[in-house]
LUMGURO-72953 format. One record per residue (C-alpha): x, y, z. Coordinates in steps of 0.5 Angstrom, whole numbers, padded with zeros to 4 digits, always signed. Layout:
N
XYZ...
END
This chain:
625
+0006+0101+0098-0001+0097+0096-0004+0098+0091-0011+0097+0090-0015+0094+0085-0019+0099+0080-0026+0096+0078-0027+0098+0071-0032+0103+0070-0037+0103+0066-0036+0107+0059-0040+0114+0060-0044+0115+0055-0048+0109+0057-0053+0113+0061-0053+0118+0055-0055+0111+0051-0060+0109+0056-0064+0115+0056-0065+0115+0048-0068+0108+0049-0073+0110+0054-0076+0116+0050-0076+0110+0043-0080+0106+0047-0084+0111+0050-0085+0113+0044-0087+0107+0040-0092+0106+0046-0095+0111+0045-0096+0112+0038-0097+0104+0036-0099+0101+0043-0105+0105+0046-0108+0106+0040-0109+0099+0038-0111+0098+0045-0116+0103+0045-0118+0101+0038-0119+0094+0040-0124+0097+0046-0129+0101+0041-0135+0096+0039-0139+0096+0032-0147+0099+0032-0152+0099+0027-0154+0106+0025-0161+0105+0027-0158+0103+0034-0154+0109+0034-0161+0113+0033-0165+0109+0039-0159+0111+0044-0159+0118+0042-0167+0118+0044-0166+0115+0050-0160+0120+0053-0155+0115+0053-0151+0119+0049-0145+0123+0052-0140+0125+0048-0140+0124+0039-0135+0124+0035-0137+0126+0027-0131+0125+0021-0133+0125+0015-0135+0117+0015-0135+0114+0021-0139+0116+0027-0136+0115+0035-0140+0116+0041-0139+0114+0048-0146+0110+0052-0146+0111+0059-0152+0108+0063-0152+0103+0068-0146+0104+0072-0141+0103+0066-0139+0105+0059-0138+0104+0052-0135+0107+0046-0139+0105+0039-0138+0107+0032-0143+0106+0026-0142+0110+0019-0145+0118+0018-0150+0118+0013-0149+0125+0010-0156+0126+0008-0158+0127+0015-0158+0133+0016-0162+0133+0022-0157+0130+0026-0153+0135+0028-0159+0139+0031-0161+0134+0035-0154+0131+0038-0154+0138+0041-0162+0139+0043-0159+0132+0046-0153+0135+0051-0149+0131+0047-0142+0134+0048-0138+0134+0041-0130+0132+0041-0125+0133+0036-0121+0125+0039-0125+0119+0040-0128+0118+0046-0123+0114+0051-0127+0109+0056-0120+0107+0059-0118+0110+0066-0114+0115+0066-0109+0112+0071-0109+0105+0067-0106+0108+0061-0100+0113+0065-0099+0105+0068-0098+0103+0060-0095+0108+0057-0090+0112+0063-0089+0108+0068-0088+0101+0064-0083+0102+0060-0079+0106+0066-0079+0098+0069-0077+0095+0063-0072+0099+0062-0070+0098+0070-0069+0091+0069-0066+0091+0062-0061+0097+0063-0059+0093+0070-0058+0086+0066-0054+0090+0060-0050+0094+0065-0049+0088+0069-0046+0084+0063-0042+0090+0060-0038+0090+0068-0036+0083+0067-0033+0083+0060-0029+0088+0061-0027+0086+0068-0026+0080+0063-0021+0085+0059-0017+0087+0065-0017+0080+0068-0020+0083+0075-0025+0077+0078-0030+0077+0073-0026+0073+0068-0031+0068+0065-0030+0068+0057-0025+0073+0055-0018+0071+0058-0020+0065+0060-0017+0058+0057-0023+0054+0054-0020+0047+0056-0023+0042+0058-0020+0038+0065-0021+0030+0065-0018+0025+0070-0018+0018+0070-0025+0017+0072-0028+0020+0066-0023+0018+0060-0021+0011+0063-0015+0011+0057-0010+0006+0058-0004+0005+0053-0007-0003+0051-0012+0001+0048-0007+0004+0044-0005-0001+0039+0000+0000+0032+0005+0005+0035+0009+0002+0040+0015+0006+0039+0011+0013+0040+0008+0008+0047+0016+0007+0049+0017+0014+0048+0012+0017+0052+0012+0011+0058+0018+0016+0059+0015+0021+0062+0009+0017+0065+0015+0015+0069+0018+0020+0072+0011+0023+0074+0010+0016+0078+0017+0017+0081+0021+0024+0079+0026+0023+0085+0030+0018+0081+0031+0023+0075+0032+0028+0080+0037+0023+0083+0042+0023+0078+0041+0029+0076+0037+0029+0069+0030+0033+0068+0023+0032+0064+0023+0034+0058+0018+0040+0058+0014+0039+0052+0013+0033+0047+0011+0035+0040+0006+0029+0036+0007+0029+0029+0004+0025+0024-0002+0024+0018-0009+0025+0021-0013+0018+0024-0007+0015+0027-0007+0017+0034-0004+0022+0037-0010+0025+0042-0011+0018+0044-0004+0018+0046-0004+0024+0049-0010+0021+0054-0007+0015+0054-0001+0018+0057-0006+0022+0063-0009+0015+0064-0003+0012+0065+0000+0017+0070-0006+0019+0073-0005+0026+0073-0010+0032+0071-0011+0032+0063-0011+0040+0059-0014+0038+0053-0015+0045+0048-0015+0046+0041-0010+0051+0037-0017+0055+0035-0020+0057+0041-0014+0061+0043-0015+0066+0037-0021+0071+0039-0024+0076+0036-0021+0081+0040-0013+0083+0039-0010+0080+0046-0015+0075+0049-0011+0069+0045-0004+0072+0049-0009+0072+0056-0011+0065+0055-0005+0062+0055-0004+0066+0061-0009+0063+0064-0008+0055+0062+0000+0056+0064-0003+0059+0071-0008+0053+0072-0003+0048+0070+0002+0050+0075-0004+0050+0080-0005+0042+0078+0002+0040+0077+0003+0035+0077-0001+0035+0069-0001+0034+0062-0004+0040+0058-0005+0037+0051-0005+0042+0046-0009+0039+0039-0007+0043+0032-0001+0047+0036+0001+0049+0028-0006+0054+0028-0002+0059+0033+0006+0057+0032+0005+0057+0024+0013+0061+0022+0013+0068+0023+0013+0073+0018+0019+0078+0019+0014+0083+0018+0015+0089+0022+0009+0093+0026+0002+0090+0025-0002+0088+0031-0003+0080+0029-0006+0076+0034-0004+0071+0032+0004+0071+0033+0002+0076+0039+0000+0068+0042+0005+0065+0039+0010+0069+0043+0006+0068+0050+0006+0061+0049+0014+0061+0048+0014+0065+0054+0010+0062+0058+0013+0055+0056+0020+0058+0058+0018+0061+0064+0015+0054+0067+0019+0050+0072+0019+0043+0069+0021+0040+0076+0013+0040+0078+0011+0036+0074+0008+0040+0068+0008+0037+0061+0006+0040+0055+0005+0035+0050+0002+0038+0042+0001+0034+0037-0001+0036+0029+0000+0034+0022+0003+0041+0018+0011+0040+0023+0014+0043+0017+0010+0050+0018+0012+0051+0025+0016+0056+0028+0023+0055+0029+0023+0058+0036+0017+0053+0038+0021+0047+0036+0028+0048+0040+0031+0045+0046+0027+0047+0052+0021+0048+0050+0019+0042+0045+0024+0037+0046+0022+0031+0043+0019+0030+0037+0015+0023+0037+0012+0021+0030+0006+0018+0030+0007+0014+0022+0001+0011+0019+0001+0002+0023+0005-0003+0019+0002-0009+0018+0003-0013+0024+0000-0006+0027-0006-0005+0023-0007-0013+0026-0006-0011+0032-0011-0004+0032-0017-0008+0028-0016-0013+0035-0018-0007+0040-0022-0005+0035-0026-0012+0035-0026-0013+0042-0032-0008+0042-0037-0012+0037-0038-0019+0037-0034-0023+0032-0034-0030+0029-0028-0035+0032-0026-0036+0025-0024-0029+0022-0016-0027+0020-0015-0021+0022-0008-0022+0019-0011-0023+0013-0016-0015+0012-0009-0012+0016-0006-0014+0008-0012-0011+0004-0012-0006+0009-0005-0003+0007-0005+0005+0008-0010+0005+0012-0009+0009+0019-0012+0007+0027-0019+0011+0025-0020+0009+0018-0019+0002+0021-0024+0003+0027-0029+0005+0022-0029-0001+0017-0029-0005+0024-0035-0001+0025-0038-0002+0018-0037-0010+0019-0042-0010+0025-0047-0005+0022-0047-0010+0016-0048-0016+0020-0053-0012+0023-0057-0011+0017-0057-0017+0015-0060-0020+0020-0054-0023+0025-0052-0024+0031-0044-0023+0028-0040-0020+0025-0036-0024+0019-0030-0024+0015-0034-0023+0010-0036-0016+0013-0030-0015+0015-0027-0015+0007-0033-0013+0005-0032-0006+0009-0025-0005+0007-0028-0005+0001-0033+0000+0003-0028+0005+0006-0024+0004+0000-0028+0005-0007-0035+0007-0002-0042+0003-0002-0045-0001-0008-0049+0003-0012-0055-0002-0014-0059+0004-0017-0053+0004-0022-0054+0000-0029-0050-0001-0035-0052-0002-0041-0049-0010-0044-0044-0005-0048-0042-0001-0042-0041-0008-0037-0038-0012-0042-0032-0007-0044-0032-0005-0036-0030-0013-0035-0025-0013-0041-0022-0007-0038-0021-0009-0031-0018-0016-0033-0014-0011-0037-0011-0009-0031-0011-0015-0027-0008-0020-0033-0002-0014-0034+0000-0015-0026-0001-0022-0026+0005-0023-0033+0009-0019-0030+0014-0020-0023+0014-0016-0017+0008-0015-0018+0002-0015-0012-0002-0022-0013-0009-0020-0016-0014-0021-0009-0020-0019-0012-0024-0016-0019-0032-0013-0019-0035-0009-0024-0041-0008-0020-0041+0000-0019-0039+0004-0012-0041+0010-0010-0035+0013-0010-0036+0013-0019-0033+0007-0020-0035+0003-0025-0031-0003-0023-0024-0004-0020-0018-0009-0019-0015-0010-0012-0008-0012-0012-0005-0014-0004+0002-0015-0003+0005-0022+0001+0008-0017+0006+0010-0011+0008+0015-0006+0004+0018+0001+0005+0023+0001-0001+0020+0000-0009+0025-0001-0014+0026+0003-0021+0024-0004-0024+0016-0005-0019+0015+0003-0021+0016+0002-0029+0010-0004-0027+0006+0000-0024+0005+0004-0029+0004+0000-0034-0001-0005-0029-0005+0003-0029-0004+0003-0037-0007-0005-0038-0014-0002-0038-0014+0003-0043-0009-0002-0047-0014-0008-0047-0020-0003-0049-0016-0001-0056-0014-0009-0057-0021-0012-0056-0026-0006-0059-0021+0000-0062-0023+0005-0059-0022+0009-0052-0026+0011-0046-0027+0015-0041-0026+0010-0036-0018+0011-0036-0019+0017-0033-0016+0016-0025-0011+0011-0029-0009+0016-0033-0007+0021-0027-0004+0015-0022+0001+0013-0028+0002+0020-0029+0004+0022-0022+0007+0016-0021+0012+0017-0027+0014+0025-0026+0015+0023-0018+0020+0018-0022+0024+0023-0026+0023+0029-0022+0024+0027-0014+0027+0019-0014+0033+0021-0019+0031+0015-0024+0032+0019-0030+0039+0018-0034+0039+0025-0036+0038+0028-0029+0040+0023-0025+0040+0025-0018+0038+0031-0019+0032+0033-0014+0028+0038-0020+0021+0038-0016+0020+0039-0008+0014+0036-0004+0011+0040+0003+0005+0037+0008+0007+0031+0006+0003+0028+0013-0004+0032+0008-0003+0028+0002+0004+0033-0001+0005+0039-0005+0009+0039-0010+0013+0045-0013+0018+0044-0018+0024+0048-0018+0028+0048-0025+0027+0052-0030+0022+0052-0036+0027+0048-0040+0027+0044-0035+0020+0042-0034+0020+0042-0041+0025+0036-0042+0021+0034-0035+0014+0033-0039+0018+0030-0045+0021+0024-0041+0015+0023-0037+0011+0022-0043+0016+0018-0046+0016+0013-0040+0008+0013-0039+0008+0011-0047+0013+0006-0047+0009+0002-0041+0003+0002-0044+0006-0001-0051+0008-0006-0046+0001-0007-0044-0001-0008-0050+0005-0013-0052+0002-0017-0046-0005-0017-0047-0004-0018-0055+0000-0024-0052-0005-0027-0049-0011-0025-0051-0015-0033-0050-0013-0031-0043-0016-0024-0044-0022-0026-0047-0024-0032-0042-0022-0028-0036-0027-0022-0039-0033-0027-0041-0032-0030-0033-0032-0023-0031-0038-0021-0035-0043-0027-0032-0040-0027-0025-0040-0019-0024-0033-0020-0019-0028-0026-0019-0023-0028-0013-0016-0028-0012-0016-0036-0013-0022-0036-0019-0017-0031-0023-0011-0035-0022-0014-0042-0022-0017-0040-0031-0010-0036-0032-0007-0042-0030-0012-0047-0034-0011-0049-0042-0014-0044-0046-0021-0048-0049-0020-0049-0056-0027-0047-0061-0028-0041-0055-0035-0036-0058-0032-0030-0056-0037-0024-0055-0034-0019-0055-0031-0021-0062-0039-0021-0063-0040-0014-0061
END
């Protein structure tokens, strides 16, 4: 049996809705409009003039008030309304008005056709409401035919994706650098969508869905277009947050439709940016009307329901992988889990190219040289300090950019511009300069420790007063209990040569004293390098691609003995500090002195006066001070 399709109806108190309007806007018209309109027709007259009209007959009809007298002059083929003011001791007036004929009115005279003010006040609105009421209905109709999914689906119940193919996008995989495993993984599916009968030969089947995880900027929306430039294929790109509507149900409708204009294109890729705003774990509750898992229970349909064979595949990506649904994550749906980690240093070189080959660049900079003082730093932190590179190079007048620029924005990126605005007093810079050698001398005199690379005191806009930066040889993934403990003690060198030098402590230690506090709990509470818990785990961490959450779980006697270890072990690196700096404190004093007069000092400057005699009759200022 056929069933035709009914045609939603509008709701039917809208022609009650409609009449309300009319008599609204009848009534301001009438009580507001003509009265203004005919106000703006009546002229001034002087009493006198009033007068000479009245003896001359053209006076037809009056209207005396207590203070205002209007009359209507008719001669000439025309007519026109005056007001002037009543002279009350004109007794006479009335008298001669009505020896005169002069008709008297309770209303102001009205010199408007009567067939013009009916136009303006009855039959106008009944036009505006013609073709206002006919845009509202129109537009009532196409929601709800939205809401039922009829023809008129324009905004509710349909995707918001965004289609591109090869012709707009143009991103190939050597334009992704840093990520060659993710590459290799994903070259997989490009392969079979270029020739799926060899997988069919054999008998194995695409991977419907492939997940990308990793920290924000490394990345994974790139790879996702890569892919669909490499294949050639139609390209969904939607974000997680436009599936959730105001509206219970639309979110579900969306992925309806994606799902259904997928499978029209296949062979495709739909890329779906965020996943973890719709497929967050569930909360076991019984009942409600969330919108939010009602969208998350169609995407799990939908991506069940899909034949893979087609050519469809569903890539994801997001940065919170430990908040995603179980569901979500078997077999089936998403099949692998490619990460997208932070580039090691051959990739960050590798990145700072591509990113190079956009701007013009001296011959002679060493990308593997900023890759190194670069470590940590994701894809889009490293296309930034190419783009701060050129934008220095730009203001200072030329054509290039330089090493210097390059070095100079990693600097940038890091502690933020220099903040020329900001002075220090001789006091304030000469224990600045004392602290950051501080640092620097304890990294230095200790082993495994990163060789110095640079020491400023000229101050940053991030707050920073002054920093020291340290850069590794190479690339590490491991860090023994030994480094750590030298970690911590570099962070305490500053303060330690502020108590050697001027005993007395500032607040310019602060963000060390958070480092070596974190770095010496993290010791103790999830690195098992405490001998009293030993491989114990007392505190576990979340989010770890957004920087971590950490939550301990012992008990309050517990995290009392926590908090006494990492007290002693902070105190017991700073006294360590302090032992090294008090052991060579010529160094300090001439390195400090150096700084002061220079404002930064090189990795080669630092190391070339540690490694040189002390000079025997040294004026040191600050002992002056």
């Amino acid at each position: 049996m056929d069933i035709k399709e009914k045609k939603p109806q509008p709701p039917q108190n809208s022609t009650l809705f409609y009449c309300v309007l009319v008599l609204v806007i009848l009534l301001i018209l009438n009580i507001f409009v003509m009265p203004s309109l005919a106000e703006r027709s009546i002229k001034d007259a002087t009493y006198d003039a009033f007068l000479n009209d009245l003896e001359a007959g053209k006076i037809s009809e009056v209207n005396l008030e207590e203070d205002v007298i209007y009359y209507l002059e008719e001669g000439n083929g025309r007519a026109q309304v005056y007001k002037t003011g009543y002279i009350s001791s004109d007794v006479d007036l009335v008298e001669r008005l009505d020896e005169a004929g002069v008709v008297f009115n309770k209303e102001v005279p009205q010199t408007m056709s009567p067939i013009v003010s009916f136009l303006i006040s009855w039959l106008l609105p009944f036009v505006i409401i013609w073709f206002l009421g006919g845009w509202l209905m129109k537009k009532l109709m196409k929601n709800m035919g939205n809401m039922g999914g009829g023809p008129g689906a324009m905004s509710f119940g349909k995707s918001n994706d965004k289609i591109y193919v090869k012709s707009s996008t143009g991103i190939k995989f050597s334009d992704v650098a840093g990520e060659d495993e993710a590459k290799e993984l994903l070259t997989e599916i490009v392969d079979y969508l270029h020739n799926p009968e060899k997988y069919k030969e054999i008998g194995a089947s695409m991977p419907k869905g492939a997940l990308l995880v990793g920290p924000p900027g490394t990345g994974k929306t790139l790879l996702a277009k890569a892919v669909a430039g490499e294949a050639n294929v139609p390209f969904f790109s939607i974000s997680g947050s436009e599936f959730v509507e105001m509206f219970v149900g639309m979110g579900a409708a969306k992925v309806r439709d994606l799902f259904k204009q997928a499978n029209e294109k296949a062979p495709c890729i739909v890329f779906i940016d965020e996943i973890d705003t719709i497929g967050k774990k569930r909360d076991g509750q019984i009942g409600g009307n969330d919108e939010r898992e009602q969208t998350l229970n169609q995407l799990l349909t939908e991506m069940d329901g899909f034949d893979g064979s087609k050519g469809v595949v569903i890539l994801a990506a997001t940065n919170r992988p430990d908040s995603l649904d179980p569901a979500l994550l078997r077999p089936g749906r998403f099949d692998r889990r490619i990460p997208v980690e932070l580039p090691d240093l051959k990739g960050r070189e590798e990145i700072l190219k591509v990113h190079a080959r956009k701007i013009k660049i001296a011959d002679n900079v060493n990308f593997y040289e900023i890759a190194k003082a670069a470590s940590g730093a994701s894809g889009a932190e490293l296309a930034n300090i190419v783009n701060e590179a050129a934008l220095r190079a730009v203001r200072d007048r030329r054509k290039f950019a330089t090493q210097a620029d390059l070095e100079e924005s990693i600097e940038v990126v890091i502690a933020g511009y220099q903040k020329k605005s900001r002075v220090l007093s001789e006091k304030e810079k000469l224990i600045v300069s004392y602290h950051e050698v501080g640092h620097a001398l304890v990294a230095a005199m200790q082993t495994n420790s990163a060789p110095v690379h640079k020491i400023t005191i000229i101050p940053r806009t991030s707050g920073a007063l002054g920093y020291t930066m340290q850069v590794e040889d190479g690339e590490h993934f491991l860090m023994s209990k030994e480094e750590l403990e030298n970690k911590i003690a570099t962070f305490t060198g500053g303060r330690a040569a502020e108590e050697l030098i001027f005993h007395s402590v500032t607040t310019g230690a602060s963000n060390d004293i958070e480092q070596a506090t974190k770095l010496a709990r993290g010791m103790i509470t999830r690195y098992g390098m405490s001998d009293d818990f030993d491989m114990v785990a007392m505190e576990s961490m979340s989010n770890q691609y957004l920087g971590g959450d950490s939550s301990l779980a012992c008990s309050f006697e517990t995290q009392t003995q926590i908090d006494k270890k990492v007290v002693e072990l902070v105190k017991k690196q700073h006294q360590k500090a302090y032992k090294i700096l008090e052991d060579n404190i010529g160094k300090l004093h001439e390195l400090a002195k150096f700084l002061y007069e220079n404002e930064t000092i090189t990795g080669e400057e630092f190391m070339r006066i540690l490694n040189t005699k002390p000079r025997i009759g040294m004026n040191d200022q600050a002992e002056e001070e």
